[in-house]
C-alpha positions as a printed Julia matrix, in Angstrom:
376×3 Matrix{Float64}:
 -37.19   15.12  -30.43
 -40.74   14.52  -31.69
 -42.11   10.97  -31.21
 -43.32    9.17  -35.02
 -46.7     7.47  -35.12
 -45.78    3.73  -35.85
 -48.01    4.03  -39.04
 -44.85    6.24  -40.55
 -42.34    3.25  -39.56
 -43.32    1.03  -42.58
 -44.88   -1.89  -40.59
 -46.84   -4.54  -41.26
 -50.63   -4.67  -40.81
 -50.57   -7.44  -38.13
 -47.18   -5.74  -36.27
 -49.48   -2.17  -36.29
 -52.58   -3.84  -34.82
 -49.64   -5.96  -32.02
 -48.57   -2.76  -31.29
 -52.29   -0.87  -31.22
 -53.35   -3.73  -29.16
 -50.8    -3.15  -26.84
 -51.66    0.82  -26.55
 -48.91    2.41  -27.84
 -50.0     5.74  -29.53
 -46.51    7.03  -30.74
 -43.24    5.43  -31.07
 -40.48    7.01  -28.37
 -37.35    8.87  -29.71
 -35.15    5.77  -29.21
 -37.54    3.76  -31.63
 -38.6     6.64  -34.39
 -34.59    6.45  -35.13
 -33.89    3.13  -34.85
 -36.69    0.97  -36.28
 -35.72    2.19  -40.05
 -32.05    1.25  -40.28
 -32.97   -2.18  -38.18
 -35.51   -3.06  -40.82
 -33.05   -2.53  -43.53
 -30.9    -4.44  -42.14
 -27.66   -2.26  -40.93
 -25.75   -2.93  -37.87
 -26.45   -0.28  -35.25
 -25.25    1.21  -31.96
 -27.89    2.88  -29.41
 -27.21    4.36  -27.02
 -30.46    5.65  -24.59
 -31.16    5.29  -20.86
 -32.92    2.38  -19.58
 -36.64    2.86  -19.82
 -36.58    4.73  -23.11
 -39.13    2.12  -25.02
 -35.9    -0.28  -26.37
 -37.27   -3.55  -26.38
 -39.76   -2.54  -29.11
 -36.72   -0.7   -30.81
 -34.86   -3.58  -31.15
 -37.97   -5.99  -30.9
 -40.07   -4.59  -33.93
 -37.71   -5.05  -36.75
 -36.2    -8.04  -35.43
 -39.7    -9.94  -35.48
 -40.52   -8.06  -39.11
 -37.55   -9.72  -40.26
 -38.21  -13.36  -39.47
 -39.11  -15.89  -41.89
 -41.75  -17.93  -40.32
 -41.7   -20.76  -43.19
 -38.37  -21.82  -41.19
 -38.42  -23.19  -37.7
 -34.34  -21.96  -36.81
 -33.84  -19.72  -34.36
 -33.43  -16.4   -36.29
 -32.93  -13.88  -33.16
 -30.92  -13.96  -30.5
 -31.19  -11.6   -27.54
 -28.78  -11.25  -24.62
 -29.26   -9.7   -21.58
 -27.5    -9.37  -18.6
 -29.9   -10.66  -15.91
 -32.56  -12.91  -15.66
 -35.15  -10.64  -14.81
 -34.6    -8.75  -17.62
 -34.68  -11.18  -19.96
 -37.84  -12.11  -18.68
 -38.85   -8.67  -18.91
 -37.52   -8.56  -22.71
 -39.6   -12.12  -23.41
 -42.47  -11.13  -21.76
 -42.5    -7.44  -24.57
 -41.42   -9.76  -26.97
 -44.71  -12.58  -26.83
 -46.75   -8.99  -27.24
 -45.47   -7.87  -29.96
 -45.59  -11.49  -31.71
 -49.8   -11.37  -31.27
 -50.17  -10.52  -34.84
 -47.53  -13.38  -35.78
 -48.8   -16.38  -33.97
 -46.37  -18.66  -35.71
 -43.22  -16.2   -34.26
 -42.17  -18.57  -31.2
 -39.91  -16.77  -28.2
 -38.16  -18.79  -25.8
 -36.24  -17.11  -22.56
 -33.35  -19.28  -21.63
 -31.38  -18.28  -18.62
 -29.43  -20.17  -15.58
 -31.33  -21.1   -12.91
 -34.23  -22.91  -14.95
 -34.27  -26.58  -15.86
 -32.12  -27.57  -18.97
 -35.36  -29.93  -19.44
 -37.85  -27.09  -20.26
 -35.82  -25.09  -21.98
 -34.01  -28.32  -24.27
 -37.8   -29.06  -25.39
 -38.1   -25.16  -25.95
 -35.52  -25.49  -28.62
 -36.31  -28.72  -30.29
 -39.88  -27.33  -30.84
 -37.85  -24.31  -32.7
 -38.25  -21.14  -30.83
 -37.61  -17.9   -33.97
 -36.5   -15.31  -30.67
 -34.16  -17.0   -27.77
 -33.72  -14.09  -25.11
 -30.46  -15.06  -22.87
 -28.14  -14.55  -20.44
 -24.75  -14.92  -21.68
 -23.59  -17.98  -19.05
 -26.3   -20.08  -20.06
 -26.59  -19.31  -24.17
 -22.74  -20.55  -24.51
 -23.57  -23.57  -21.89
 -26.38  -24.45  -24.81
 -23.84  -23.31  -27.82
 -21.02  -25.48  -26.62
 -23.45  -28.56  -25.86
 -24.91  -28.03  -29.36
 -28.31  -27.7   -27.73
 -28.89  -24.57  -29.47
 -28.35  -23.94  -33.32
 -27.83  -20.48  -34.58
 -26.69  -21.63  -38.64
 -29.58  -19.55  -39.92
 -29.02  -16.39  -37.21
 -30.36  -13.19  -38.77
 -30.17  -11.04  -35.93
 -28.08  -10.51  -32.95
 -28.9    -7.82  -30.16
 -26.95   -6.62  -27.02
 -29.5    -5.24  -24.39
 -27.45   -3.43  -21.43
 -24.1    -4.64  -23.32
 -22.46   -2.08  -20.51
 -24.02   -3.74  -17.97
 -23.34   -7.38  -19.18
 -19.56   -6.33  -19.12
 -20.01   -4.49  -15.74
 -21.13   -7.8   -14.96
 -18.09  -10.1   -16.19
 -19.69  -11.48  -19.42
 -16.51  -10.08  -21.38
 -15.54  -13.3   -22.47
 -18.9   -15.47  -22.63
 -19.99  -12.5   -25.08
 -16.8   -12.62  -27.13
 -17.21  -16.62  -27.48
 -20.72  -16.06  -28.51
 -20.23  -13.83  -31.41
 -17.27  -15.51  -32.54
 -20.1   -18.43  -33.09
 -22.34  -16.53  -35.03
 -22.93  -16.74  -38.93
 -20.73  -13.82  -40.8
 -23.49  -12.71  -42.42
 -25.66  -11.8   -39.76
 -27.19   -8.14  -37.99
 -25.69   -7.03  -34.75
 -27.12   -4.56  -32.9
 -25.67   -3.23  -29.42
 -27.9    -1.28  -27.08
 -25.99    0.73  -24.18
 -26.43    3.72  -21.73
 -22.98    4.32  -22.27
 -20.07    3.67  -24.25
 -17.08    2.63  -22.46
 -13.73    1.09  -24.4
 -14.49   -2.39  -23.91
 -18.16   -1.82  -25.69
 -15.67    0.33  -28.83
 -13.66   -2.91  -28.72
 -16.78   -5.09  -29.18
 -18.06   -2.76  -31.89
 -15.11   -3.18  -33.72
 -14.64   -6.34  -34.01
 -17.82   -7.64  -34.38
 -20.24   -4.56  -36.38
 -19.68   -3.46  -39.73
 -20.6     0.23  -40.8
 -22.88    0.04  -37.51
 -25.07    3.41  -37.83
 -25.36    5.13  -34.12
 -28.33    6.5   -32.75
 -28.11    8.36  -29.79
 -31.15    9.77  -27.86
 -29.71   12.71  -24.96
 -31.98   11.98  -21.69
 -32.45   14.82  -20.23
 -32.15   14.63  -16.82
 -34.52   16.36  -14.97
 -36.96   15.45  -11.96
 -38.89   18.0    -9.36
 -37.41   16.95   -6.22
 -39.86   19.23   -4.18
 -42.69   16.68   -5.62
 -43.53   13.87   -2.99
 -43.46   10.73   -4.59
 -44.2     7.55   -3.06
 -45.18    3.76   -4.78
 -46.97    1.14   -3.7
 -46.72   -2.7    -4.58
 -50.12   -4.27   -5.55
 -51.69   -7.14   -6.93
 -52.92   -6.51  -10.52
 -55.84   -7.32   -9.77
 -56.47   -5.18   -6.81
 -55.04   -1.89   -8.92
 -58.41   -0.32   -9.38
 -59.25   -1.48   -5.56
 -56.27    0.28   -3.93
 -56.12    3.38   -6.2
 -59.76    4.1    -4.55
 -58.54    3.4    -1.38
 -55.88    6.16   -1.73
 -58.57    8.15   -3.11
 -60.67    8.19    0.09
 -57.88    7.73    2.56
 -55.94   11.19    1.14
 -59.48   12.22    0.51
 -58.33   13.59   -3.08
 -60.44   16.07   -5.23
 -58.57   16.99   -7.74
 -55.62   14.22  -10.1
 -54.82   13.06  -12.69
 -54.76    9.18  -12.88
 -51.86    7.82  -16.11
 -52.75    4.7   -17.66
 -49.96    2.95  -20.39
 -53.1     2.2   -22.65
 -55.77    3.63  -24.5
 -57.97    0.71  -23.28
 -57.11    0.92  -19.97
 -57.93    4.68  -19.63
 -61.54    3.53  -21.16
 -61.61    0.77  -18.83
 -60.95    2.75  -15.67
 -62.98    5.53  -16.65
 -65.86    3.44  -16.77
 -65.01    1.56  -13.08
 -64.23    4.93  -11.48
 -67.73    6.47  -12.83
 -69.9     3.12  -11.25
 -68.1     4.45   -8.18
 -69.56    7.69   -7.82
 -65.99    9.57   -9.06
 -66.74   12.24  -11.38
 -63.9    10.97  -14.07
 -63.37   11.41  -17.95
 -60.71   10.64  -20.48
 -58.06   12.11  -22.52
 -56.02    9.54  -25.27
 -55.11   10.02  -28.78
 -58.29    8.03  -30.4
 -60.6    11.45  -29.46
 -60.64   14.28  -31.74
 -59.2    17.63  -31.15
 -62.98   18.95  -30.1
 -63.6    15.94  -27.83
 -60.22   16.36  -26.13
 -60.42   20.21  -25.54
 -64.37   19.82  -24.35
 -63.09   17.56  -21.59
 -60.24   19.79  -20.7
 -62.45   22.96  -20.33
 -64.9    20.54  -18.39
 -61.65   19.61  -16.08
 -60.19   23.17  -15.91
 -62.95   24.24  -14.1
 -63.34   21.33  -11.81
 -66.51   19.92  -13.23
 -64.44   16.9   -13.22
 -62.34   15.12  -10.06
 -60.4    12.8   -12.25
 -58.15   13.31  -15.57
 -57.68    9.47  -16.66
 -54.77    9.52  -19.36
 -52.31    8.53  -21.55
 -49.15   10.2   -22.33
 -49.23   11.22  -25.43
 -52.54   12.78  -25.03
 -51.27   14.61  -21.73
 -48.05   16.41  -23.22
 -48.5    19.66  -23.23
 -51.12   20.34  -20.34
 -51.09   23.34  -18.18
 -53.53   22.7   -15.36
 -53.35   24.08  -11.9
 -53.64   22.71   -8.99
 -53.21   18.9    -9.83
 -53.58   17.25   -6.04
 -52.05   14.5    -6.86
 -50.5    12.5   -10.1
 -51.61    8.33   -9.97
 -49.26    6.28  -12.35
 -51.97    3.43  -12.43
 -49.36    2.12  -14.74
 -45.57    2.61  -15.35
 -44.57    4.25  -18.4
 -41.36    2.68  -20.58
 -39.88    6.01  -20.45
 -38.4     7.38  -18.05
 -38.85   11.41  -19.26
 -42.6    10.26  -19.74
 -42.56    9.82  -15.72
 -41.03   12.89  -15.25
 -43.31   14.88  -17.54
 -46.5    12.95  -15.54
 -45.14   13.99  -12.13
 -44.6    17.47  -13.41
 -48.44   18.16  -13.45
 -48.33   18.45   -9.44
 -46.41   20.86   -7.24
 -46.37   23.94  -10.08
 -46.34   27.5    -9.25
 -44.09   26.77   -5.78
 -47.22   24.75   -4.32
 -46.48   21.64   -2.97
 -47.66   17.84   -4.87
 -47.71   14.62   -4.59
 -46.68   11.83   -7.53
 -48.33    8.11   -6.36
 -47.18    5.23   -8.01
 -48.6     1.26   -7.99
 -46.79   -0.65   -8.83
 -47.65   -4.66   -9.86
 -45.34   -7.81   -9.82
 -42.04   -7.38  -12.51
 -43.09   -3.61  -12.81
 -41.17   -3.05   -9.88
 -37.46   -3.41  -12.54
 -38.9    -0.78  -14.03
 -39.91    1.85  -11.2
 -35.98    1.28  -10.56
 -34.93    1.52  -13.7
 -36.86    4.99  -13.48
 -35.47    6.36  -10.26
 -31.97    5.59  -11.83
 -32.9     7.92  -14.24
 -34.12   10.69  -12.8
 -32.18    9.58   -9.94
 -35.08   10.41   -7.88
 -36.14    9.29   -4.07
 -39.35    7.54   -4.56
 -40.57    5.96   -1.31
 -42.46    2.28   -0.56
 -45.41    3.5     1.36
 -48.03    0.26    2.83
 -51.52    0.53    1.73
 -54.19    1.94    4.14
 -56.18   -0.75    5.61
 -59.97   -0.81    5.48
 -60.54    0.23    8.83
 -57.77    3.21    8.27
């Protein structure tokens, strides 16, 4: 399915610049289908693997939606665990750059009623949940959802997997009638048709087919870094595996700019590849690349579909991408032709949910390797 540029999603001018800011290029399947019906309104159903881009599926029109001359909480968000609702709130306070007034609050067990009691009395638009602790604020009457536009089920297969059966239930049976509910699910079992309906009307279902693929005779290993030492340690693995020929994946546009630029004061022969070049930039670089003039290929995803290069040494994933097929299509690069290649992936603080959201998906053995030491 071909990805839409988020200019053909009817946005506003301050969600398009969120969303430049943040690097995107082109919206994923999962959010070229559902972004229209969510803005009009409709309930929906999606169904798409973990790591297909869904936050800002769900996230884009739900924030488009919110009228910021009220204070009420307007969105509410449940998720089954509290790392990904931190993951969700985290996406979430990105996309809300362009809004500044758009307040997000994560409220989950294991963090002080306190904090998250003066959270809501400031008025937070978004709350991002976990079911236990939502009803614990519902039934106290800490939390107020009279003016609830929008109600969204992240993993709602996993948050049943999980025992939330009857916290979710109790939930919805709290919300306004006239509200939005939107599920989001890898799969479909009878107690997610139960949920849907009782509690959707006319839902419209979107449902994006992963296909499953990987190249198991690729070696791929990951590393855990600090941020800040990314550039440091990808240089490291550089010299140590005394690489002459990758191509290094960055999630942004700026960050492909930014690490072309450190990797050239370095001595690395390195250029870039995203979707801000024109056609004649992009294929002068390639041709430049092609015949090794270059060590380095720095980036993005969109600008890398479709490359046939030979010989890739190694794939970098300086960053993660939120798809999982996009990680599959980067590793591809290496190993063609029956030749042997190696995928390297570092990985930095909660980007490590991800990487195993990833190798769920393309149920793939990716192994924690340590970082050579400066001596090594």
């Amino acid at each position: 399915m071909d990805k839409k540029l988020f200019s053909e999603l009817n946005l506003s001018e301050s969600m398009l610049k969120a969303v430049q800011k943040m690097g995107f290029e082109a919206a994923t399947p999962i959010q070229s289908e559902s972004i229209p019906p969510l803005l009009e309104g409709k309930d929906m159903v999606g169904q798409s693997q973990t790591g297909s881009g869904k936050t800002a599926a769900f996230g884009i029109p739900a924030i488009e939606r919110i009228d910021q001359d009220s204070k009420a909480t307007q969105v509410l968000i449940l998720c089954p665990t509290r790392e990904l609702a931190l993951q969700v709130a985290d996406e979430i306070s990105k996309l809300t750059r362009g809004k500044p007034g758009v307040r997000e609050l994560p409220v989950y067990g294991g963090q002080s009623y306190d904090r998250q009691l003066r959270g809501l009395k400031k008025g937070a638009h978004i709350v991002i949940g976990t079911p236990g602790r939502v009803l614990d604020h519902l039934e106290k009457g800490t939390m107020k959802l009279d003016e609830l536009k929008t109600i969204i089920l992240d993993e709602a297969d996993r948050m049943l997997d999980m025992g939330f059966t009857e916290e979710i239930n109790a939930i919805l049976d709290k919300m306004p009638a006239e509200r939005q509910t939107v599920l989001f699910s890898a799969t479909v079992p009878a107690g997610i048709k139960r949920l849907i309906k009782k509690f959707t009307q006319d839902p419209v279902w979107i449902k994006i087919e992963a296909s499953e693929l990987t190249a198991p005779e690729i070696d791929q290993v990951w590393y855990e870094v600090d941020r800040r030492s990314k550039l440091e340690v990808l240089c490291r693995l550089i010299d140590f595996e005394d690489v002459r020929y990758g191509i290094i994946f960055c999630a942004t546009k700026m960050m492909v700019d930014d690490l072309v630029e450190h990797l050239s004061a370095r001595g690395y022969l390195a250029d870039k590849l995203h979707g801000d070049m024109s056609q004649q930039m992009r294929e002068r670089v390639m041709n430049r690349f092609r015949k090794k003039n270059i060590e380095f290929l720095v980036a993005t995803d969109v600008a890398a579909r479709g490359l046939d290069v030979k010989d890739i040494e190694v794939v970098f994933n300086y960053d993660l991408p939120d798809d999982g097929e996009d990680y599959v299509h980067r590793i591809g690069r290496t190993g063609r032709a029956g030749s042997s290649g190696k995928a390297v992936t570092l990985v930095a603080g909660r980007e490590v949910y991800k990487l195993q959201n990833i190798m769920r998906f393309t149920k793939a053995k990716i192994k924690r390797a340590n970082i050579p030491s400066v001596d090594q």
